[in-house]
N, C-alpha and C positions, 0 to 999 in steps of 0.2 A: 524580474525587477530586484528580488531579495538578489540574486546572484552581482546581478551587477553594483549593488548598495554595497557588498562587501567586498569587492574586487577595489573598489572606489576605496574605499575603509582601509585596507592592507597600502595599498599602494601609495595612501597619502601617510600612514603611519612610517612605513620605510622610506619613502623618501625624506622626512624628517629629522629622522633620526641619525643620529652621529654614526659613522661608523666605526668598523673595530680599528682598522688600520689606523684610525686620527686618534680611536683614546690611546693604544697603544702606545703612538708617539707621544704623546701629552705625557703619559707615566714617564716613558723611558727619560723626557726630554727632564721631567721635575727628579727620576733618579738621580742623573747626570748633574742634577746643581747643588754647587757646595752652599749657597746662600741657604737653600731648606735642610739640608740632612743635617741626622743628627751623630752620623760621623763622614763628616769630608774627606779627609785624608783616608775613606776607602772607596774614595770614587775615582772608578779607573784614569779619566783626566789627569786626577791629582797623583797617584798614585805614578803616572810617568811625569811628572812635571817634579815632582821629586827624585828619581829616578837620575833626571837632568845634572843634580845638584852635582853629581860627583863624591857622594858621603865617602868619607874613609879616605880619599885618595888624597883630599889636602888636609894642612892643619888650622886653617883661618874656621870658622863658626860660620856654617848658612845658613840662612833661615830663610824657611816658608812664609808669608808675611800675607794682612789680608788689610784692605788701607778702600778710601772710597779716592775717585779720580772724576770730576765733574759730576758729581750727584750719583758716580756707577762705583758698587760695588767691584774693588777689583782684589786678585792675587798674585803677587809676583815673590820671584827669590832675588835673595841679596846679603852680602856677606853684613853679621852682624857683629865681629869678633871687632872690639877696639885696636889687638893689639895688631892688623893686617891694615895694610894700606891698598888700598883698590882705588879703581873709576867704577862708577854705577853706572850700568845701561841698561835699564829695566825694559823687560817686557810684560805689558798690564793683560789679564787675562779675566774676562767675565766669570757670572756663575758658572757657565754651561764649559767653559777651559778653550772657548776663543781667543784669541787675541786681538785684543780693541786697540790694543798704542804699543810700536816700537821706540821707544824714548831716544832721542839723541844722548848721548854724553852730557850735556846742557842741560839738557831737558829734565833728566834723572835730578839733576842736583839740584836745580830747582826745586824740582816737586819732594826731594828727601828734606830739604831746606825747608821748606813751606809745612811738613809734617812735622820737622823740631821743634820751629816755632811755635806752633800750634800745641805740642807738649808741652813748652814752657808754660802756655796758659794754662794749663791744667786742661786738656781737653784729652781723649784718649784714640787717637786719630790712626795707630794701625795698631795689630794685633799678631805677632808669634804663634803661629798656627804648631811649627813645625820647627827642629833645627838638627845638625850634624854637625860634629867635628869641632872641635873647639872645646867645649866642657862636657862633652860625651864621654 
């Protein structure tokens, strides 16, 4: 009877319990987010997403940029040099370095328009994470 009380005991313990493989991913998945660390720009994501920018090779200013897009946390790059004339076509990337929105052409101006505004109030609506080239 004892035998079987504790086969019963083990067996309902382990089946409850989380396994290693799901905390594993839990850790990996919270290393991976630039929203918790407390250095992003060395979270391999970000790390190629800069990488992207092209540092060195032009002379316009880009910047890494961290801004919110419908209630979500996003980061995208985008030339921030006045004196370069560009089209913006963001790509919006979560904490984890998904990407949630390819923006039209349209779309970017919009939404860079909607973030100046929102500076003029005094609000602080993106943030310079990162930048190359330009006053480097």
């Amino acid at each position: 009877m004892k035998l079987r009380l504790l086969i019963l005991f083990f067996g309902v313990v382990l089946g409850c319990s989380k396994s290693n493989d799901d905390t594993s991913a839990d850790l990996q998945t919270d290393a991976q987010s630039a929203c918790i660390s407390e250095a992003p720009l060395e979270i391999p994501w970000m790390k190629e997403l800069i990488a992207t920018m092209d540092c060195g090779k032009y002379s316009c200013e880009i910047s890494l940029m961290h801004s919110v897009y419908e209630d979500q946390t996003v980061f995208y790059t985008l030339i921030t040099d006045p004196f370069c004339d560009y089209q913006a076509h963001l790509f919006l990337y979560d904490c984890t370095g998904t990407m949630i929105k390819e923006m039209t052409d349209q779309e970017s101006n919009e939404y860079l328009d909607k973030l100046y505004l929102e500076t003029l109030d005094g609000k602080e609506v993106q943030t310079k994470l990162y930048s190359c080239n330009g006053t480097n």
